[in-house]
C-alpha positions as CSV (number, residue, x, y, z in Angstrom):
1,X,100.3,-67.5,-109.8
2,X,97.8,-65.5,-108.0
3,X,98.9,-62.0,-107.4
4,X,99.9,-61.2,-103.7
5,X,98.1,-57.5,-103.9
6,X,94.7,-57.7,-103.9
7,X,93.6,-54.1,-104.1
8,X,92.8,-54.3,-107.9
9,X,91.1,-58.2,-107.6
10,X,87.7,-58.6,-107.5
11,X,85.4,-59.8,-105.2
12,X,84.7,-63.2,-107.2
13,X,88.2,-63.5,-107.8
14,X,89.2,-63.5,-103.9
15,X,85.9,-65.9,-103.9
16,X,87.7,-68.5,-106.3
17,X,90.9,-68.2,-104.7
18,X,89.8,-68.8,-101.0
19,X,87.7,-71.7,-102.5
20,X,90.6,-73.7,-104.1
21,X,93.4,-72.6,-101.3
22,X,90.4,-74.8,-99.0
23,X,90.6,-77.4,-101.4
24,X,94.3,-77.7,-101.7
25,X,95.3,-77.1,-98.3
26,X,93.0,-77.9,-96.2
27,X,93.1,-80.9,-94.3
28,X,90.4,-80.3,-90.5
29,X,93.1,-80.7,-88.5
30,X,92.1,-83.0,-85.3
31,X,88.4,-83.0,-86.6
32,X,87.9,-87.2,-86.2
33,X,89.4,-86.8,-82.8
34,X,87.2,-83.9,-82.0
35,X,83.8,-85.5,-83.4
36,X,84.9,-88.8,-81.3
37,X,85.2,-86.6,-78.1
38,X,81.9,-84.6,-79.5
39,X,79.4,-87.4,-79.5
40,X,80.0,-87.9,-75.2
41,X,78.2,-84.0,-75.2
42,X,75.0,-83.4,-75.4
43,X,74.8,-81.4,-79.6
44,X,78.6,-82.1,-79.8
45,X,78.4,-83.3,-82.9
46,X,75.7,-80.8,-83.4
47,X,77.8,-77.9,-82.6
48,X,81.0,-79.2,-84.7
49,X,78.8,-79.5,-87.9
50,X,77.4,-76.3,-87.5
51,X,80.5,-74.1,-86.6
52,X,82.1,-72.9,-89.8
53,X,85.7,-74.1,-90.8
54,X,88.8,-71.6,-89.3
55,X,90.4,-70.0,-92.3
56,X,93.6,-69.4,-89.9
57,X,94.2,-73.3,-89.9
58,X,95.2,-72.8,-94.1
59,X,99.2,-72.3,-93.2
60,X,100.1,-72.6,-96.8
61,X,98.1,-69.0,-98.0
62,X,99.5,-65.7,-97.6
63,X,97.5,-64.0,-94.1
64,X,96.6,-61.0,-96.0
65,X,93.8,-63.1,-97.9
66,X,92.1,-63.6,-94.5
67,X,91.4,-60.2,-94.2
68,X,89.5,-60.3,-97.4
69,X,86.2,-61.3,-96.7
70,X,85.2,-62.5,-100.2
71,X,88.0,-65.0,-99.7
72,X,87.3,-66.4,-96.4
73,X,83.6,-67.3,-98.1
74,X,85.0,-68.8,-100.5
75,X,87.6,-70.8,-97.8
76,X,85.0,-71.7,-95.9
77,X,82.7,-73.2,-99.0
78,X,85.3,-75.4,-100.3
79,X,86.3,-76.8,-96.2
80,X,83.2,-77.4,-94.8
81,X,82.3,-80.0,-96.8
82,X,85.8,-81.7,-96.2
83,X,85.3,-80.7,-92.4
84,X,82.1,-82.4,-92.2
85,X,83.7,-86.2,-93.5
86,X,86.1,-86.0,-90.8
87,X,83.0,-85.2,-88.4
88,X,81.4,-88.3,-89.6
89,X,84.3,-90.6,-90.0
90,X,84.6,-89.7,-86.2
91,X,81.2,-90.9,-85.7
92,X,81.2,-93.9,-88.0
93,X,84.4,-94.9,-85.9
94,X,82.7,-94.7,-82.6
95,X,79.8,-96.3,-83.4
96,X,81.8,-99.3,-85.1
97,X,83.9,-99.4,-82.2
98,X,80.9,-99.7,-80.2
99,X,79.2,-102.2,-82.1
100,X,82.6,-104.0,-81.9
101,X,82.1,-103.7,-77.9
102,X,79.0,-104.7,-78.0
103,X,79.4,-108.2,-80.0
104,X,82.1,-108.6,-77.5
105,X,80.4,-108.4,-74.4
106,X,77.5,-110.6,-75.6
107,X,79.4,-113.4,-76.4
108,X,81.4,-113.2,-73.2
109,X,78.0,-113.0,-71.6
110,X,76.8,-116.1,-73.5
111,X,79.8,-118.0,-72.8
112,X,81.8,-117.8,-75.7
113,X,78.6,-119.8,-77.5
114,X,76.6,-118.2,-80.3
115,X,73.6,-120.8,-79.8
């Protein structure tokens, strides 16, 4: 295991282990949800992209690492990546839904009759 005092542990070494903590723990809690409710703002989505993934949502590491800089760069590498298919899962179900909506409407509009 990794060692809990990271006096003696280098930079790249807090790097690596904030990297694979993001890949093994974390999960962008509420993030479809968020990018659903996102896309009714003007740069929601925009803004959700861009804002980097919160290191204090990772329950399963110890809370010393976040004080480590080298490991919250390393955190936020790994996570963004799996925040940002959760962004756009949230959009791809919106705009599905909408389509869905859509397809609806115009055939209750036409009647029920496709021709």
């Amino acid at each position: 295991g990794f060692s809990q005092d990271t006096t003696h542990v280098s930079s790249a070494d807090m790097f690596k282990k904030g990297y694979q903590d993001a890949k093994t723990y974390y999960k962008a809690p509420g993030m479809v949800g968020k990018s659903i409710g996102a896309s009714f703002i003007p740069f929601g989505t925009m803004s959700l992209l861009s804002t980097p993934p919160d290191p204090n949502e990772n329950i399963a590491c110890d809370r010393k690492f976040l004080n480590d800089a080298n490991y919250v760069r390393g955190y936020q590498k790994a996570a963004k990546p799996i925040k940002n298919r959760k962004i756009i899962l949230g959009k791809g179900i919106l705009v599905g839904a909408s389509y869905g909506m859509m397809i609806l409407m115009l055939k209750a509009m036409s009647g029920g009759h496709w021709n």
